[in-house]
N, C-alpha and C positions, 0 to 999 in steps of 0.2 A: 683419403684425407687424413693428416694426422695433425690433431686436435687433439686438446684435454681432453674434450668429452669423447671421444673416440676412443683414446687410448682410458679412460676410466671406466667405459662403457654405461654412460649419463645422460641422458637426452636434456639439454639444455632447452629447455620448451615451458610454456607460460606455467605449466605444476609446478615446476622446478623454482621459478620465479614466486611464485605462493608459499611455498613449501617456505623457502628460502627467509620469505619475510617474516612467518611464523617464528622461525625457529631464532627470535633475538626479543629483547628486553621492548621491541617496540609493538608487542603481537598485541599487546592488549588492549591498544589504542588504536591499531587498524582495525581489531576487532568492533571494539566502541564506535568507531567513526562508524566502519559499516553498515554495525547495526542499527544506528540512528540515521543512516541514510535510507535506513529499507523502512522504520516505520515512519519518519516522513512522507516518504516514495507512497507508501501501501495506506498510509491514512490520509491522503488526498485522494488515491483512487479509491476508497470504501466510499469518502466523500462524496466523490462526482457521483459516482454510480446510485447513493441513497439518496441524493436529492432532484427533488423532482422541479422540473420548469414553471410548470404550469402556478407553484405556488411564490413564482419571482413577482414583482412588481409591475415588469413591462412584458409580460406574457400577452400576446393575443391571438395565440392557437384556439379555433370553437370549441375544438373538443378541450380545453379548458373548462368552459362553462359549464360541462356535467358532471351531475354531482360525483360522480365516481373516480373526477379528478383529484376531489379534494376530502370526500368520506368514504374510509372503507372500512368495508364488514369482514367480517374472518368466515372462512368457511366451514359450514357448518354450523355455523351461530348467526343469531341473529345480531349479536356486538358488532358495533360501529362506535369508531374514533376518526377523529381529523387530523389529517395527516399533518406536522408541520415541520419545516426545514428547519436545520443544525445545521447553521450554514460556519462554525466554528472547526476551524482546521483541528484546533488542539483539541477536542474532546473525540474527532475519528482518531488521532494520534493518541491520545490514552487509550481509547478503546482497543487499539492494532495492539500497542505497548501491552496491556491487561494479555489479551488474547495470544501471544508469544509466546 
């Protein structure tokens, strides 16, 4: 085949495409964008995964109704708290943003 990238010996392949877009006056805002796509992305799924069902309003799983749904002890102690949901996007999103 003869081709730029052949005769330059360059693999025109999606690095090349990343590379490419780095290296101009517009890197800092694909940077930016990114990054604020990933803590979006990662502070809804911190989200889902911390919040529990059972403390929604229209829950009626049984094992809801024991107490171990809603009170928990730490191990090794006798402390017990009740658990409650943060069901606010922006505060897992500050948290991911902090933790970065």
């Amino acid at each position: 085949r003869h081709t730029v990238s052949h005769f330059a010996k360059v693999k025109f392949d999606s690095l090349f495409a990343i590379k490419r877009a780095l290296n101009s006056w517009h890197a800092v805002w694909y940077i930016m964008v990114f990054w604020g796509m990933l803590i979006l992305f990662f502070g809804y799924l911190f989200r889902s995964f911390e919040m529990t069902s059972c403390l929604l309003p229209g829950s009626t799983h049984p094992d809801c109704q024991l107490p171990e749904a809603s009170v928990w002890t730490e191990p090794g102690s006798q402390a017990t708290f009740v658990k409650t949901n943060d069901v606010y996007v922006w505060n897992a999103c500050w948290f991911i943003f902090i933790t970065m």
